[in-house]
C-alpha distance (Angstrom), angle and dihedral (degrees) to the residues before:
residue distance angle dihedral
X1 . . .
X2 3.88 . .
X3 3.96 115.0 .
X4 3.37 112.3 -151.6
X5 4.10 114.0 -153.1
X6 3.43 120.6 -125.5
X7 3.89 122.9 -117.3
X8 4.17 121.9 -163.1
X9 3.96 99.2 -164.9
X10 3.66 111.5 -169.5
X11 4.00 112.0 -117.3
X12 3.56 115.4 167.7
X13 3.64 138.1 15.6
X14 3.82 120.7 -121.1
X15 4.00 94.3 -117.1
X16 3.93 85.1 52.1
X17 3.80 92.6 51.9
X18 3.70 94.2 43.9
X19 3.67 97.2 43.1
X20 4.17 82.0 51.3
X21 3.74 97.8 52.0
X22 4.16 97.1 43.1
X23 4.01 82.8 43.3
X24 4.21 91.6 55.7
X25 3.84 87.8 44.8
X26 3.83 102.0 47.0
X27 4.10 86.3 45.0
X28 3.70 92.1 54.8
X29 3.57 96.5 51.6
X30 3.77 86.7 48.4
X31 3.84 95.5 51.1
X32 3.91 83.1 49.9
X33 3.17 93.9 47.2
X34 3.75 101.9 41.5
X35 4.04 84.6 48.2
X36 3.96 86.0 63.7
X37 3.56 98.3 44.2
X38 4.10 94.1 48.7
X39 3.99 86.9 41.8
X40 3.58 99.8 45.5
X41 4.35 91.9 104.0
X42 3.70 132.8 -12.3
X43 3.44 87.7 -99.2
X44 4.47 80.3 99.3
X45 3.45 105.2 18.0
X46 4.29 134.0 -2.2
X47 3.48 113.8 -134.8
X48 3.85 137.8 -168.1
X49 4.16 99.4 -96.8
X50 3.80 87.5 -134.4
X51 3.39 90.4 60.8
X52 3.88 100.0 39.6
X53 4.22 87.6 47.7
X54 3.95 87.7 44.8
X55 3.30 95.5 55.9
X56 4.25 106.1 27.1
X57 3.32 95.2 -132.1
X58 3.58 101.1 126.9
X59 3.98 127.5 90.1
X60 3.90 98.0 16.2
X61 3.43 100.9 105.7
X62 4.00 95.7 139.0
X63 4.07 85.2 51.3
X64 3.77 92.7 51.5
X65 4.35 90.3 34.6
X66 4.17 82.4 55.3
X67 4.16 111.0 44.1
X68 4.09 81.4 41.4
X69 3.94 103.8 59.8
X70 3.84 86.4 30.4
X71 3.59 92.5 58.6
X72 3.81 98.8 32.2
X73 4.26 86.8 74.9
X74 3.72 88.4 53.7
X75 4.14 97.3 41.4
X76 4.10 85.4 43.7
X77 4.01 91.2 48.1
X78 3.96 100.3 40.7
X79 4.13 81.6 43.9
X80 4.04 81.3 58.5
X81 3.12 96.0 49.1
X82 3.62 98.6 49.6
X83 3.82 97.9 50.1
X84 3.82 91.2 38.2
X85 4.12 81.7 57.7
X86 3.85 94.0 39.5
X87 4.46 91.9 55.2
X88 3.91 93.1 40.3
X89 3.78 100.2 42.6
X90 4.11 82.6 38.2
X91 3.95 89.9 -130.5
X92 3.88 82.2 136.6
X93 3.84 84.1 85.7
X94 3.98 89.7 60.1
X95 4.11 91.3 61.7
X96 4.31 112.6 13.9
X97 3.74 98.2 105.6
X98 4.07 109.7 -118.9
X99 4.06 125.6 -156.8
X100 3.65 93.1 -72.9
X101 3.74 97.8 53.8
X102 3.83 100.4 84.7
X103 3.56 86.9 55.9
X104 3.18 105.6 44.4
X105 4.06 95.8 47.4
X106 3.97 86.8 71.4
X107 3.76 93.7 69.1
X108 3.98 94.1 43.5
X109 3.60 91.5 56.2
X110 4.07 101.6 40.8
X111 4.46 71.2 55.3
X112 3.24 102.9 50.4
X113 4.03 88.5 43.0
X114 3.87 94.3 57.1
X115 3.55 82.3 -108.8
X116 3.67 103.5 114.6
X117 4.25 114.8 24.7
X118 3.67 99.4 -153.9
X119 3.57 115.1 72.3
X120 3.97 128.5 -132.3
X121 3.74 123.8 -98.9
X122 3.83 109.1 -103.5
X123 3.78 112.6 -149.2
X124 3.59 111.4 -161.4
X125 4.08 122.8 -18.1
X126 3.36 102.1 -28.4
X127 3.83 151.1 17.4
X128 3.51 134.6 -98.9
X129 3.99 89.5 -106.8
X130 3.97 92.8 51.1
X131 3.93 90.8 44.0
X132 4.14 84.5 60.0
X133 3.81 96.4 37.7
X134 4.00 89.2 43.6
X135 3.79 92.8 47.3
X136 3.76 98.5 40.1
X137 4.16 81.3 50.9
X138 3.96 83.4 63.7
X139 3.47 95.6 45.5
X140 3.75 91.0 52.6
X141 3.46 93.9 52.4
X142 3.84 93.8 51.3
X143 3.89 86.6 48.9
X144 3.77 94.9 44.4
X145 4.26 83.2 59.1
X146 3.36 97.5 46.8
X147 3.82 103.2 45.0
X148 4.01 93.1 34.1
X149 4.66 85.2 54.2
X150 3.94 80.6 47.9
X151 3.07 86.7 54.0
X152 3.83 104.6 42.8
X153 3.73 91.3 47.9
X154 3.89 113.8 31.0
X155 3.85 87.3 161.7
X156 3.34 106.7 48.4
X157 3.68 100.1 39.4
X158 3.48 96.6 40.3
X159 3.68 98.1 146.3
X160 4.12 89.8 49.0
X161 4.03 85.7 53.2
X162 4.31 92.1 47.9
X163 3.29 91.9 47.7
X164 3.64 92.7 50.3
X165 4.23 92.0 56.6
X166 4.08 90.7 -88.4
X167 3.77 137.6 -69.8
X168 4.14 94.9 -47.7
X169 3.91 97.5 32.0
X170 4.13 77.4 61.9
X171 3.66 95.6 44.5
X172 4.51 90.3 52.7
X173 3.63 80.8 37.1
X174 3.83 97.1 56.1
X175 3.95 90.3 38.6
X176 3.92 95.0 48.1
X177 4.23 84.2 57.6
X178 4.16 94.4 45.8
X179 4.26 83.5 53.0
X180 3.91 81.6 42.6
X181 3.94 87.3 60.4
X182 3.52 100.4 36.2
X183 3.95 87.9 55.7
X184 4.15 85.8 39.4
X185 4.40 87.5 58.1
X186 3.85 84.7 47.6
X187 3.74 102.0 55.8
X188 3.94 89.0 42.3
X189 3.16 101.9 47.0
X190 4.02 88.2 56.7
X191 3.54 92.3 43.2
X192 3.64 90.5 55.4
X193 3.55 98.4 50.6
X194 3.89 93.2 43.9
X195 4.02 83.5 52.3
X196 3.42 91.5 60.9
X197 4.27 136.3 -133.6
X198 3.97 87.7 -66.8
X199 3.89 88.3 63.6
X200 3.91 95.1 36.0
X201 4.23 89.9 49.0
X202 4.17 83.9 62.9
X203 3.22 89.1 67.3
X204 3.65 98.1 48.4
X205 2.75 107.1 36.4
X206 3.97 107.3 17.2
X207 3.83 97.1 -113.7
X208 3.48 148.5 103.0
X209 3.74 128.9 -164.6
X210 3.61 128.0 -147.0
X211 3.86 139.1 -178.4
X212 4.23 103.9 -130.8
């Protein structure tokens, strides 16, 4: 009988993992949130009245207006936080695509679509797919900001809503990156559960285990 030893390889830090969990939260109550405000009339989008009566989102656009800027100052402080963390600590390095990324995505995604049986060589934490998923999550979230303040104060910020195509080019703008996000929870959430509990424990509890 071979014994295998055990290995507990540190993965993430606690203020990554904690900046990761509030982050998921506060974006789910603004996709909610956002949902009620762009559903709240046809005067956005016309929905099915089954649908709208099924799930209540219709006519509560001050309900929808109120969680959302609420929780804006805490998704735009805890996003602060995290990239703050991520340029100090130099973590950045672990997810900022570099010149080899764009070629090495193809083979990760001819993998993970049963494509291609062997699977890439992952240098470091994490692939070339999750360095453009995990960067274009940050860029999101700095676009979300801006176009949702453009949004919030048309007036005031007029120059910030010009330069972002006007008042409604803002509005599709902001939309197009809350369908971005809802698609971005999808994909990870499969990922994650395809990865397994040994990949989902890292970011728990900040470790990995391996058999050496």
């Amino acid at each position: 009988m071979n014994d295998k030893s055990i290995i507990i390889r540190e993965k993430h830090s606690r203020l990554l993992r904690y900046s990761h969990w509030i982050n998921f939260s506060l974006l789910s109550i603004m996709v909610w949130s956002g949902i009620l405000i762009y559903w709240a009339n046809d005067a956005y989008i016309k929905i099915p009245n089954s649908i709208a009566e099924t799930f209540s989102i219709r006519f509560r656009l001050a309900e929808g207006m109120g969680w959302h800027f609420f929780i804006m100052w805490a998704f735009l402080f805890n996003g602060l936080i995290y990239v703050n963390y991520m340029i100090i600590s130099g973590e950045w390095r672990t997810i900022a695509p570099n010149r080899k990324t764009f070629y090495e995505v193809i083979p990760v995604i001819l993998h993970e679509l049963k494509i291609k049986k062997s699977g890439p060589v992952t240098i470091g934490k994490f692939n070339a797919a999750q360095r453009l998923a995990y960067t274009g999550a940050i860029l999101m979230g700095l676009g979300s900001v801006l176009t949702g303040i453009a949004i919030y104060k048309p007036v005031t910020l007029g120059w910030l809503t010009n330069l972002l195509g006007g008042y409604k080019a803002a509005r599709f703008e902001h939309f197009l990156l809350m369908i971005g996000f809802f698609l971005f929870f999808i994909v990870h959430i499969i990922q994650v559960a395809r990865a397994g509990w040994n990949n989902f424990r890292a970011m728990l509890a900040g470790y990995e285990i391996e058999k050496d």
